[in-house]
C-alpha positions, 0 to 999 in steps of 0.5 A: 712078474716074469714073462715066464711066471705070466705064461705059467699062471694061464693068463692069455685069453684068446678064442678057439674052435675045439672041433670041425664045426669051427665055432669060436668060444671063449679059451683061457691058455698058457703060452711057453715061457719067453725065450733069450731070442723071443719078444712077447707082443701084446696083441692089439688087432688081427686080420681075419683071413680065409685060412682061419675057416680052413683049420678051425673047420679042419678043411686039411684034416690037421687040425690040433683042438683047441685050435686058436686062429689068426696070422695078421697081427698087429701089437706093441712089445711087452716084453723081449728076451736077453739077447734081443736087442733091436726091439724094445718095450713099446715097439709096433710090430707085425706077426705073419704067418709064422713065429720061427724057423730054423734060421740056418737054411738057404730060405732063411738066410735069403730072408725066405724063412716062410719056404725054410727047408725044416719047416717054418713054425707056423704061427698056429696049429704048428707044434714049437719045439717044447712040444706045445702047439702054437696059438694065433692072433685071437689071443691077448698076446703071442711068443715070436722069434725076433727075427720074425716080426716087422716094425713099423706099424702104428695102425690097423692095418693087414698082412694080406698085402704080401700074399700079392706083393711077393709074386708081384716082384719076384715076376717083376710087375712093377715095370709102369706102363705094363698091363696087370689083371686081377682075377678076383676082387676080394681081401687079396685082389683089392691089394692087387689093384692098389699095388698095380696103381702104384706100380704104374700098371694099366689094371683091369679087374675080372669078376663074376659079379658085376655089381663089383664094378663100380668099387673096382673102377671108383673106389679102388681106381682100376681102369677097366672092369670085365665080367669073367662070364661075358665072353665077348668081354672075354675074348676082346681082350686076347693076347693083351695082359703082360700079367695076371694075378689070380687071387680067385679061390673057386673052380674056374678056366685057367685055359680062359685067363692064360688065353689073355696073357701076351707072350711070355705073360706071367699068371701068378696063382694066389688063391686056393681053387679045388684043382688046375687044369689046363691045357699045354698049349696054354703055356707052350704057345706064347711061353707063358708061366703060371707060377704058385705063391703063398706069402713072402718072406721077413724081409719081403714083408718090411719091404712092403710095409715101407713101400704102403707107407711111403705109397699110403696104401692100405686095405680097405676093411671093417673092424670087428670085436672079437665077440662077432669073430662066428659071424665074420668067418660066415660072411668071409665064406658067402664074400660079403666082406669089403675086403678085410675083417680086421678084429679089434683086439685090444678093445674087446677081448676081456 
C-alpha cells in the first residue's frame, strides 16, 4: 500500500491531550500524505521533554487540540519520497524539534533552520503548509523534510543534548582547562557536565538540593558541587568561572551567578525561568555576556551526535511505555526524574 493510501486510512496511533488539563489518551490520526522531498520515519522511541507539559497544558495559551507532543525522536525509515535519495528504507534517523523550513533563508542555508526567518515547522502544534496541524513523537510514525533529520542513531538515545551542545560552541566552551559551571542538574544540566568532561573543563555543579551531590561528583564526574542557597559556598568562588551554562528553569539571581564569571565570562540561558532581572553592572563590570538559546540547528545536531559517539556520551535515562507517558509528565514537573524520560514506542503503542 502507498504512503499516501496509509495516511488516508488514519492508520497512525499516537496519544494526545484534547484540552489544558494535558492529560494523555489514546488518538487514531491521519498524517498528510508523503511529499517528493519527505521521508516517512517509523517512530521507535521519544524523549519526554518539559516543553511536552508547556503545550499539552496550553502554558502559551496556543495550543491547537488534540495536540499530539513529542520532539526527540528516534526511528527507522519506512519510506522516502522520489526525490530523496541519501536516505533510504532502514536508515536510523533522529527528528528534532522541527519537520521543515523554508529552506532558503540566511539560517537555513547556514544550517540554522531552527532560527529561519519564515519560521520553522515545528514538529507539533505547528500548522504544515496543507493547513494541517503537526503531530509529535507520541505517534507510530511521522513526515519530515529530508533535510531535517540526522542519521546515525541505532539506540535509545535524546535530543536534549543540543539544547547544551549549541551554545556551548557558538561561546567557544571547549577550550581544556577552562572553568564551566552548570546551574541545574536535571535532563539539560546533566549534558552539560558530560560535555564540559569531555570538553576538558574544570565543571562545578550549582543545585538547590544537596542531596544531588553525590550523582554530580561520582555518577556524572563533576569536580566541584556547590549549594546555590549556601552563600558562603557562593561567594568563595567570585570571579572564578570562565563560563556558565544556566539550565534552571525556576525563578532565581542572575546577578548572584554573574557575580562568578571572571571578565569577559559567558552565561548561557538554556532554561525557562518566569523573568531575568539583573543588575547593569552584572555586565558592565567585567564585560561579561548573558546569551539566550533554544536548540541548534540540522548541521549542529549531526555535529554532535558524531562527537557523543566518538566521546560515548549519552544520557542518563528511564524508559517508559507510553501507557505511563500521564505519570512521566507529573514526575518531570516535581524533578523526580534521573535526568530523561525516554518512551519506548515501538514496544508499547499498540
Amino acid at each position: 500500500m502507498s504512503s499516501k493510501n496509509i495516511a488516508a486510512n488514519g492508520d497512525c496511533l499516537g496519544w494526545a491531550a484534547r484540552d489544558p488539563s494535558g492529560v494523555l489518551s489514546p488518538y487514531t490520526f491521519s498524517r498528510r500524505a508523503l511529499g517528493t522531498e519527505d521521508v516517512s520515519v517509523r517512530i521507535t522511541h521519544c524523549g519526554v521533554c518539559y516543553a511536552d507539559v508547556v503545550w499539552t497544558r496550553n502554558k502559551h495559551g496556543d495550543a491547537l487540540y488534540p495536540l499530539v507532543p513529542g520532539h526527540e525522536i528516534v526511528g527507522v525509515v519506512k519510506a522516502v519520497g522520489s526525490s530523496v535519495h541519501h536516505f533510504k528504507v532502514g536508515d536510523h534517523v533522529g527528528v528534532g524539534t522541527y519537520v521543515d523550513s523554508c529552506r532558503d533563508c540566511q539560517f537555513c542555508n547556514d544550517g540554522l533552520e531552527v532560527y529561519c526567518e519564515k519560521g520553522a515547522l515545528y514538529t507539533f502544534n505547528s500548522v504544515d503548509a496543507d493547513g494541517t496541524v503537526t503531530k509529535g513523537g507520541y505517534s507510530s510514525y511521522i513526515l519530515v523534510h529530508n533535510r531535517q533529520l540526522s542519521i546515525g542513531f541505532s539506540s535509545t538515545s535524546s535530543f536534549a543534548g543540543i539544547t547544551v551542545y549549541s551554545p556551548m560552541m557558538r561561546h567557544e566552551m571547549n577550550q581544556p582547562g577552562k572553568s564551566l559551571g552548570v546551574v541545574g542538574l536535571g535532563g539539560l544540566g546533566h549534558m552539560a557536565v558530560k560535555f564540559g568532561k569531555a570538553f576538558g573543563l574544570n565543571v562545578t555543579v550549582f543545585s538547590t538540593s544537596p542531596s544531588k551531590k553525590e550523582e554530580a561528583l561520582s555518577l556524572l564526574g563533576a569536580d566541584k558541587f556547590v549549594v546555590s542557597s549556601d552563600h558562603d559556598q557562593m561567594k568563595a568562588l567570585a570571579n572564578t568561572l570562565d563560563f556558565i551554562v544556566d539550565a534552571a528553569s525556576g525563578d532565581h539571581s542572575f546577578d548572584l551567578y554573574m557575580s562568578l564569571l571572571k571578565s569577559t565570562g559567558v552565561l548561557a540561558l538554556v532554561g525557562f525561568p518566569s523573568e531575568i532581572k539583573l543588575s547593569p553592572a552584572s555586565l558592565l563590570l567585567g564585560m561579561k555576556t548573558i546569551s539566550g538559546s533554544t536548540v541548534g540547528g540540522t548541521k549542529e545536531i549531526q555535529e554532535m551526535l558524531d562527537f557523543c559517539a566518538a566521546k560515548a556520551i549519552y544520557p542518563n535515562i528511564e524508559v517508559i511505555p507510553i501507557q505511563y507517558a500521564n505519570e512521566a509528565l507529573e514526575r518531570l514537573i516535581k524533578k523526580d526524574i534521573k535526568y530523561r524520560f525516554v518512551i519506548d514506542i515501538e514496544n508499547s503503542l499498540t
